[in-house]
C-alpha positions in Angstrom: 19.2 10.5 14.8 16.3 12.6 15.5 13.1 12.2 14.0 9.7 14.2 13.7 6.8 11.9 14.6 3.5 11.6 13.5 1.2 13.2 16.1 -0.5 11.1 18.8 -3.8 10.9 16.7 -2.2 9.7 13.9 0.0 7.2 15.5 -3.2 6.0 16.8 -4.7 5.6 13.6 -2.1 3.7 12.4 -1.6 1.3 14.9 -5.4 0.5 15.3 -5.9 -0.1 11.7 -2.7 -1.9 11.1 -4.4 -4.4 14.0 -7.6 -4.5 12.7 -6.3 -5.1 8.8 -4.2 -7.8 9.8 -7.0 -9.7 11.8 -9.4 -9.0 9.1 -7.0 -10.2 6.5 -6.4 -13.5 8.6 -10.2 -14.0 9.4 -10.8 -13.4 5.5 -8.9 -16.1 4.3 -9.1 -18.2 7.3 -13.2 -18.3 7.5 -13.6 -21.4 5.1 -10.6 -23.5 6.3 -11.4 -23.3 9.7 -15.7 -23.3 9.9 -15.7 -26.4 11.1 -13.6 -25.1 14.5 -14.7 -21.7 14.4 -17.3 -19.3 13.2 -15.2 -16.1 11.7 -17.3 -14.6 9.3 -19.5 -12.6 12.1 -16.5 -11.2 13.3 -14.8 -10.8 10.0 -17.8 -9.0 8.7 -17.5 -6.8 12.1 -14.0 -5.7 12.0 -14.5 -5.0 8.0 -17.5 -2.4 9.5 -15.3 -1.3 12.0 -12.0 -0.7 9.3 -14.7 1.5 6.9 -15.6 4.2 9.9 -11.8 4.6 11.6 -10.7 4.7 7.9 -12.9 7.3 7.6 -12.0 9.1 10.8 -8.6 8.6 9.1 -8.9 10.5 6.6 -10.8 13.3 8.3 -7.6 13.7 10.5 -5.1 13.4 7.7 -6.8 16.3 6.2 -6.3 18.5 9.4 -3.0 18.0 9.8 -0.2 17.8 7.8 2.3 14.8 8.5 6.0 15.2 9.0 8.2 15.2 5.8 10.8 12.6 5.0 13.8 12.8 5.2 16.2 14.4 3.2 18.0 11.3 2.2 14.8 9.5 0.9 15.1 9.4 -2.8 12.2 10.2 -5.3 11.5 6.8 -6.5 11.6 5.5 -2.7 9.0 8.6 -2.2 6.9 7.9 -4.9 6.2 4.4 -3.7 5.5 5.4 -0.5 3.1 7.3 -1.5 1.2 5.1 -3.8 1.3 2.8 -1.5 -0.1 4.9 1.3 -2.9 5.6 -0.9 -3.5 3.0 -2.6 -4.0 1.4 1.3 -6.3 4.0 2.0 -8.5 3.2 -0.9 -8.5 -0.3 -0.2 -9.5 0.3 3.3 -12.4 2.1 2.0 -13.1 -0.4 -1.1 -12.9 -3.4 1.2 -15.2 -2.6 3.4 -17.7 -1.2 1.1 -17.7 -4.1 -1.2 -18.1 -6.6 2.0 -21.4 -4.7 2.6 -22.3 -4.4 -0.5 -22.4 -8.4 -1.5 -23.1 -8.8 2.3 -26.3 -7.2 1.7 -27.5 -9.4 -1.1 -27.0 -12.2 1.5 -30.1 -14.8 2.9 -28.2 -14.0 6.4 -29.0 -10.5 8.4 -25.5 -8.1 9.1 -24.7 -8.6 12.6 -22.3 -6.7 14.7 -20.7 -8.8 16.7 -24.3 -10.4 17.7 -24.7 -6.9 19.3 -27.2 -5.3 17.2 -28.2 -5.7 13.2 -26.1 -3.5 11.0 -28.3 -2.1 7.8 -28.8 -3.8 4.6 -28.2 -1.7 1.6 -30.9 -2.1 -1.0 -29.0 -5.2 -3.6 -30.3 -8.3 -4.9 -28.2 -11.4 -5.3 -29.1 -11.4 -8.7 -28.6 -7.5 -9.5 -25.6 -6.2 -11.3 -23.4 -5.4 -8.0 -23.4 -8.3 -5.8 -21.3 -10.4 -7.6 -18.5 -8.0 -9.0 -18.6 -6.7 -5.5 -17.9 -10.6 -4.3 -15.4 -10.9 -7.0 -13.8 -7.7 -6.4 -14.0 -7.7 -2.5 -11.4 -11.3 -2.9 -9.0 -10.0 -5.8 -8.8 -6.8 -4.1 -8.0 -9.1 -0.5 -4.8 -10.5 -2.1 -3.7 -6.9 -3.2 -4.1 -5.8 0.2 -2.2 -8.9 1.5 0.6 -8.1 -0.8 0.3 -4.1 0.0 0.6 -4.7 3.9 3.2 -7.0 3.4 4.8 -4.6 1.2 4.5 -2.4 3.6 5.9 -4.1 6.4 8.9 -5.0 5.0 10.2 -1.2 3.8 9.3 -0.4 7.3 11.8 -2.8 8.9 14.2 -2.1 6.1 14.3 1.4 7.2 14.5 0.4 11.1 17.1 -2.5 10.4 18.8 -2.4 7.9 19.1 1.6 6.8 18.5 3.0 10.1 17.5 5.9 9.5 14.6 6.4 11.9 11.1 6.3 9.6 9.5 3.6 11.7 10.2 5.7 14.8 8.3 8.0 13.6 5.4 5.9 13.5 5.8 4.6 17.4 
């Protein structure tokens, strides 16, 4: 079967966020079990940073070009949950990050990136009204992503395996 695939920028978008998601999902809810061993927030904090500008360049691209359509035997509920999927991931890809920094930035400790340089504080107090919904928000929002990727992850290997119709190819 031949299939249309996503252009070389977006394929590279993907793939590089996918990573970075993943790792930042596991360092997320890893960071507490394992601080005696290893130190992960630093680098969770890093990749979150990291997720929030190639989401950004993301989106930027998305809106320059338009992405292959599905195909024909895709049916409209199947293409309505792709799609609120796909952008509900994009929000939270944005959210995430954003609420990180923001309860981040009520934090004692300075933002470092990857101990390379100090990444700006936005202008909250611990005891203002955003830090802890942000907190809050920024770990009920984590499990929804979980879910979402997961989600994800599954339709794509239903297509590949068990439908075969060639979606995840379009994506490699």
């Amino acid at each position: 079967m031949t299939v249309e695939k996503y252009n070389l920028g977006a394929r590279w978008f993907h793939w590089t966020l996918a990573i970075l998601v993943i790792l930042n999902l596991a360092s997320g809810l890893l960071h507490e079990p394992l601080e005696k061993v290893v130190q992960l927030m630093t680098v969770h904090k890093s990749f979150g940073l990291i997720i929030l500008l190639v989401t950004i360049g993301r989106i930027i691209w998305r809106l320059r070009w338009k992405k292959p359509a599905l195909p024909d035997h895709v049916s409209p509920l199947e293409r309505m949950a792709a799609s609120t999927t796909h952008v509900v991931l994009y929000a939270l890809m944005l959210i995430m990050p954003l609420t990180g920094w923001i309860f981040s930035s009520a934090g004692k400790y300075p933002l470092s990136f990857f101990g390379l340089f100090l990444w700006p504080k936005l202008p909250i107090s611990k005891d203002g009204p955003f830090a802890g919904p942000a907190h809050e928000g920024h770990e009920i929002l984590g499990w929804v992503m979980l879910a979402l990727v997961v989600l994800h992850i599954a339709a794509a290997l239903r297509h590949h395996f068990v439908l075969k119709d060639g979606i995840l190819r379009r994506m490699m």
